[in-house]
BALOBA-1460 file (C-alpha; in Angstrom, 3 decimals):
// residues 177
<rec num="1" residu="x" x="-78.607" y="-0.639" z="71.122"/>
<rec num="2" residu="x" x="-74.919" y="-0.227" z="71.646"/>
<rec num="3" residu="x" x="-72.882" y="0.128" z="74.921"/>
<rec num="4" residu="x" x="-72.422" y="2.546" z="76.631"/>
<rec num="5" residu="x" x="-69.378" y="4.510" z="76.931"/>
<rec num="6" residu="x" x="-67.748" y="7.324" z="78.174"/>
<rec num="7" residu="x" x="-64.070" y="8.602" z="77.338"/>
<rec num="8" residu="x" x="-62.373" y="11.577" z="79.121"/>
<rec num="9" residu="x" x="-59.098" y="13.280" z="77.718"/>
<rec num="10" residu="x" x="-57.265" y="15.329" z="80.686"/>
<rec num="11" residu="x" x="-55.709" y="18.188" z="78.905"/>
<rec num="12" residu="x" x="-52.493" y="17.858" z="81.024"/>
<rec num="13" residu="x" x="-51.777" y="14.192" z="81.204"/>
<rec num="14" residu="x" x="-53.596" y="12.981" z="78.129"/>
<rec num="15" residu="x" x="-55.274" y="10.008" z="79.989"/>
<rec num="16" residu="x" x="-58.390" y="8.105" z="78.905"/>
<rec num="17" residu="x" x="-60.409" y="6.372" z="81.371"/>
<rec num="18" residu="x" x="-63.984" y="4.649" z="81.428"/>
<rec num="19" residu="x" x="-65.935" y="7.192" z="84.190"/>
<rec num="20" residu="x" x="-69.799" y="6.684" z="84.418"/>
<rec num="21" residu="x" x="-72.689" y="6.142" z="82.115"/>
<rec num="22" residu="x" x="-74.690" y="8.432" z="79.855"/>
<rec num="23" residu="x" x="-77.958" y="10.343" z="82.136"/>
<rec num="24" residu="x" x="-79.719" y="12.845" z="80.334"/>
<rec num="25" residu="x" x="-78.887" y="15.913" z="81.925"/>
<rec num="26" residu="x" x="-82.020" y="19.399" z="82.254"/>
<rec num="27" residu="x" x="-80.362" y="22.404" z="80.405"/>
<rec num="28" residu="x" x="-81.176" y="25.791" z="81.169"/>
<rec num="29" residu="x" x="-79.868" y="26.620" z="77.288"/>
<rec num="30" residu="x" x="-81.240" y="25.598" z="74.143"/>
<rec num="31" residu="x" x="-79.888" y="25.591" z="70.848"/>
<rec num="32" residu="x" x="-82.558" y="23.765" z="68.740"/>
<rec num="33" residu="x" x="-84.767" y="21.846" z="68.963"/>
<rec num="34" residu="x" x="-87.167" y="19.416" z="67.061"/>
<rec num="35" residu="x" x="-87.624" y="20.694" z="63.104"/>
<rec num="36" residu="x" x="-84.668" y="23.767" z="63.555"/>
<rec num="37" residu="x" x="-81.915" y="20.568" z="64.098"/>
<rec num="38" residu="x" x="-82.370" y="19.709" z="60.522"/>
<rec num="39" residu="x" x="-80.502" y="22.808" z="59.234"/>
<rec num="40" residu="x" x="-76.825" y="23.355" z="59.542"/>
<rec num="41" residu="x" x="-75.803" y="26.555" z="61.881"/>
<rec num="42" residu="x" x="-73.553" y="27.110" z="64.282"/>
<rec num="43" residu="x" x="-74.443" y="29.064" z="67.391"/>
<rec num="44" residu="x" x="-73.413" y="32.666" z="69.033"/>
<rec num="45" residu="x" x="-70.739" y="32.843" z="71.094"/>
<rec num="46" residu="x" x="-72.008" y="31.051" z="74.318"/>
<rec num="47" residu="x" x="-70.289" y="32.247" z="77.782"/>
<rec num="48" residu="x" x="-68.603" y="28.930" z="78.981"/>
<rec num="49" residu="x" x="-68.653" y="30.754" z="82.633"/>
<rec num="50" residu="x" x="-65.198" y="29.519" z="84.032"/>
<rec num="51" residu="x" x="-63.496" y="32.669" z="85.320"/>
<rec num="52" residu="x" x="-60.226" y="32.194" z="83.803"/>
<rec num="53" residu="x" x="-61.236" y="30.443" z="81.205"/>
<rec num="54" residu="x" x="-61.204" y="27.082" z="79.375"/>
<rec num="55" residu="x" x="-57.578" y="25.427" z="79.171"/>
<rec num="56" residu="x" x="-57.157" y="23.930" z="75.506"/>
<rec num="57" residu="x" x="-54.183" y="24.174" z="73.410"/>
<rec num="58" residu="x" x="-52.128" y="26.087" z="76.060"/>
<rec num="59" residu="x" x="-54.667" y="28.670" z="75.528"/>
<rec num="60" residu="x" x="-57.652" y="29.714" z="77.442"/>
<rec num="61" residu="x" x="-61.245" y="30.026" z="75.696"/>
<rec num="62" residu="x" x="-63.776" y="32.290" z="77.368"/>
<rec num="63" residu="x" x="-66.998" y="31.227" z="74.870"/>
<rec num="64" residu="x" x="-68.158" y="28.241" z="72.491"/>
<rec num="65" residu="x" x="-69.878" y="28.046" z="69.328"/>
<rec num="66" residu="x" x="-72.464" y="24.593" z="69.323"/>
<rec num="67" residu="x" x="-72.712" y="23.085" z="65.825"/>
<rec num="68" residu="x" x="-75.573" y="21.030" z="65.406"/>
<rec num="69" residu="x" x="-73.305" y="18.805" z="63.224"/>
<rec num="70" residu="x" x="-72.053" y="17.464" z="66.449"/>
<rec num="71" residu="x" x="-68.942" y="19.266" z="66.906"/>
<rec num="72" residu="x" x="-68.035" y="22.764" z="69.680"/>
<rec num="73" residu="x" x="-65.829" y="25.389" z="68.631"/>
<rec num="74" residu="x" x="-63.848" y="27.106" z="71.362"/>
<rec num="75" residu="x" x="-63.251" y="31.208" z="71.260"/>
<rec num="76" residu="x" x="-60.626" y="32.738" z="73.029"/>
<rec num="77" residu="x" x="-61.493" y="36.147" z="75.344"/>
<rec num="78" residu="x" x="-61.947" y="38.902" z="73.417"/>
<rec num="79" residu="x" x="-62.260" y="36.929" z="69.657"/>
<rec num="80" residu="x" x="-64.960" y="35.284" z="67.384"/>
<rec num="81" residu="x" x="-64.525" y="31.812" z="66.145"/>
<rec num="82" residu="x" x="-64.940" y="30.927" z="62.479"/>
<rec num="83" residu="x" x="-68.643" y="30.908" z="61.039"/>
<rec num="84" residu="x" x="-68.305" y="27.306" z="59.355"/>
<rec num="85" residu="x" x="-70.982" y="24.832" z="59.805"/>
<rec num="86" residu="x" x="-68.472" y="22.086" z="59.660"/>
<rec num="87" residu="x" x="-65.598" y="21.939" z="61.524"/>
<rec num="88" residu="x" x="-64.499" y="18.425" z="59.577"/>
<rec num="89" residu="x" x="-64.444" y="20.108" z="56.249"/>
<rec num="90" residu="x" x="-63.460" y="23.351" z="56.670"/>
<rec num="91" residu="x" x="-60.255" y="22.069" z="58.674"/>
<rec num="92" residu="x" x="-59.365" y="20.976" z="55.599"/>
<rec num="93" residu="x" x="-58.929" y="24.494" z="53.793"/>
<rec num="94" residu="x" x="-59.255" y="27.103" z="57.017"/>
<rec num="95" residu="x" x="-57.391" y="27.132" z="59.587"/>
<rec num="96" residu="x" x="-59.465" y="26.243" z="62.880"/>
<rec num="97" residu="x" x="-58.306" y="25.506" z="66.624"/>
<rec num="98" residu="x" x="-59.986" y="24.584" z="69.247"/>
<rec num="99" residu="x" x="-62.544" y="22.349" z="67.570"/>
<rec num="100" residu="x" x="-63.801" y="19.730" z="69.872"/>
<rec num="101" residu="x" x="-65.851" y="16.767" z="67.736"/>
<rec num="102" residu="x" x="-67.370" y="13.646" z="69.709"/>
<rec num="103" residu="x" x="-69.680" y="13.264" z="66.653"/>
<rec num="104" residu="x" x="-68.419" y="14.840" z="63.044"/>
<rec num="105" residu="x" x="-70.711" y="13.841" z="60.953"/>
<rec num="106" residu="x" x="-73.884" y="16.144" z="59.271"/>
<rec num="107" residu="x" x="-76.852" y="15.436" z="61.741"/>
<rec num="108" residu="x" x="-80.455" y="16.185" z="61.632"/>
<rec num="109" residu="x" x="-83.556" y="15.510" z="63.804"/>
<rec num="110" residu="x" x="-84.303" y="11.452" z="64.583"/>
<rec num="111" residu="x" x="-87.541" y="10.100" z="62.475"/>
<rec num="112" residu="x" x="-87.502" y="7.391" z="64.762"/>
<rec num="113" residu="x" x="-91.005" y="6.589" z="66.736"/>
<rec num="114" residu="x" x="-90.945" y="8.474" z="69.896"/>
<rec num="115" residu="x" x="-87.812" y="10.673" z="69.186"/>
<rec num="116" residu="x" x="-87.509" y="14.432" z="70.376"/>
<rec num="117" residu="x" x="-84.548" y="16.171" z="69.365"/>
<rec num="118" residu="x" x="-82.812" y="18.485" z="70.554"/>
<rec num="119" residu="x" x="-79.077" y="20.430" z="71.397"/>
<rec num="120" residu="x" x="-78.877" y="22.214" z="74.417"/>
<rec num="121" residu="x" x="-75.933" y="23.382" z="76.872"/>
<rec num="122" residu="x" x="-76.179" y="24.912" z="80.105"/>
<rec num="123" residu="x" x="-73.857" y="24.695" z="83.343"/>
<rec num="124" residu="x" x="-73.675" y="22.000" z="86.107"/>
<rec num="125" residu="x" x="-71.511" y="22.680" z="88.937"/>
<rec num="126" residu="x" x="-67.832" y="23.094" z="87.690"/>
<rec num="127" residu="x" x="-68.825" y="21.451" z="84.496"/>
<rec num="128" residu="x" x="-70.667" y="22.770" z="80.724"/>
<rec num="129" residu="x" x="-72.464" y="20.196" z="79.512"/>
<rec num="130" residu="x" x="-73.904" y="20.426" z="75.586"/>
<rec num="131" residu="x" x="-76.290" y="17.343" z="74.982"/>
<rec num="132" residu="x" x="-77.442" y="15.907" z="71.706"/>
<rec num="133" residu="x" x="-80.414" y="14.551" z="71.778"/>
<rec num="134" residu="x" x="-82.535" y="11.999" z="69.372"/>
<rec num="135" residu="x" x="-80.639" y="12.851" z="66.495"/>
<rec num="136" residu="x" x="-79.541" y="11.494" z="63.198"/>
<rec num="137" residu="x" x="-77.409" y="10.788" z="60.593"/>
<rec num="138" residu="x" x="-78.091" y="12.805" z="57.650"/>
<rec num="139" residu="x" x="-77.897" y="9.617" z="55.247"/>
<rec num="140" residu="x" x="-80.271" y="7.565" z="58.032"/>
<rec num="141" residu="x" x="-82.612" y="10.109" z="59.312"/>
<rec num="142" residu="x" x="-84.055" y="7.239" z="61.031"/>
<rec num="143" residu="x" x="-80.775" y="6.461" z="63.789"/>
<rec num="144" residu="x" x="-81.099" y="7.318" z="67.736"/>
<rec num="145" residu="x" x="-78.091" y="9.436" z="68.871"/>
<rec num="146" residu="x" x="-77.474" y="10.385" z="71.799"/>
<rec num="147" residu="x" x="-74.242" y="11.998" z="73.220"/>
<rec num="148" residu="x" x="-72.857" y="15.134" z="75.718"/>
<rec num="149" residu="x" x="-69.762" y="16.826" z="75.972"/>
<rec num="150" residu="x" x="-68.312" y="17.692" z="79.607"/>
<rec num="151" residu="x" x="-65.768" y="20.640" z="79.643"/>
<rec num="152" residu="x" x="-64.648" y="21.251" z="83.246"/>
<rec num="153" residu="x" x="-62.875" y="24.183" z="84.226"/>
<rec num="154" residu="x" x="-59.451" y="22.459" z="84.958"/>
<rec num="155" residu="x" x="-59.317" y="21.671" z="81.173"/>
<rec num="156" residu="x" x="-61.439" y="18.021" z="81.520"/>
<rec num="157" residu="x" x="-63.145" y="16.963" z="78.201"/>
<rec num="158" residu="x" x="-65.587" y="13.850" z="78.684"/>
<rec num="159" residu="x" x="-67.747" y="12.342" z="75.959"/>
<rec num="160" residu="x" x="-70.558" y="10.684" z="77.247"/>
<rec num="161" residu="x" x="-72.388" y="8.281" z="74.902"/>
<rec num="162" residu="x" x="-75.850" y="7.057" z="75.176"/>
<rec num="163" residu="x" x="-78.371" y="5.437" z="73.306"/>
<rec num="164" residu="x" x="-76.646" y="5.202" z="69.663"/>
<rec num="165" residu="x" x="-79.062" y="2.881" z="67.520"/>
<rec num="166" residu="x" x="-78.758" y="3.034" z="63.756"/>
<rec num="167" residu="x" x="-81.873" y="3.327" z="61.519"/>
<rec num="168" residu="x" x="-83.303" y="-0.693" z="60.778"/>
<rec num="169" residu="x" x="-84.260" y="0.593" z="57.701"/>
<rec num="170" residu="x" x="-81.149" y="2.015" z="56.121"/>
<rec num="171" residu="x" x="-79.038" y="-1.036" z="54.760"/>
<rec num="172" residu="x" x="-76.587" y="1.015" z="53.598"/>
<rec num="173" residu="x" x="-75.077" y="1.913" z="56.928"/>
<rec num="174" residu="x" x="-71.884" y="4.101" z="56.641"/>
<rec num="175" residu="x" x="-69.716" y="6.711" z="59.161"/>
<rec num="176" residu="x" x="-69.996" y="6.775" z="62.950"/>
<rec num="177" residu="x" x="-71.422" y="3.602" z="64.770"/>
């Protein structure tokens, strides 16, 4: 099992600092869950609920598109962002701001014993939260990973990291660990 970690970026000051440990959080959102995480999408515009918006970019974003490929794309008020279901790639050839990736890589449900995945957002205070949950590594449908993404309304980002375990039967283990 690895460590535990959690990394916030303050949009003004660009300061990271080690903040608390991974909980799983109750959403009142889902995006998938179980069997639909295996497929890549990208979700509808999702309200983030700050009233004047998300600060990112010197620009404010009023909704979020949830990729199950473990990255967020932020909308400004008023626009739609991209349909791509990979943020990593199609950076590459289309132009695409306000992509926010804790994870990049192409994920799918967890095989793993005891798994339930799932991707689900939902409000918490001043904070939206999206959480990962039990999922995998295309290439090692067997890993545990677990992560969240904090977006507070001042412009806060915080990646919380939980229970990341790679699949013991994959010896060829390559990308994010």
């Amino acid at each position: 099992q690895s460590s535990l970690y959690t990394f916030t970026q303050v949009n003004v000051a660009g300061a990271y600092q080690n903040l608390s440990s991974y909980s799983g959080v109750t959403n009142t959102g889902t995006f998938q869950i179980d069997t639909l995480c295996n497929r890549d999408s990208i979700s509808a515009d999702i309200p983030l609920g700050f009233a004047t918006g998300f600060p990112y970019n010197c620009k404010k974003y009023g909704f979020v598109r949830i990729s199950n490929n473990g990255h967020l794309l932020l909308a400004p008020f008023g626009t739609i962002t991209p349909s791509v279901s990979n943020a990593l790639v199609a950076t590459l050839t289309t132009f695409c701001e306000g992509v926010i990736q804790p994870f990049g890589t192409d994920l799918v449900k967890s095989t793993a014993a005891g798994t339930s995945s799932s991707i689900t957002y939902g409000k918490l205070g001043s904070d939206f939260i999206v959480q990962y949950k039990d999922m995998a590594r295309t290439s090692s449908p067997g890993d545990i990973i677990n992560f969240q993404v904090w977006l507070n309304g001042s412009g806060q980002i915080k990646f919380i990291y939980g229970n990341c375990t790679p699949d013991p039967t994959n010896s060829s283990i390559s990308g994010p660990f």
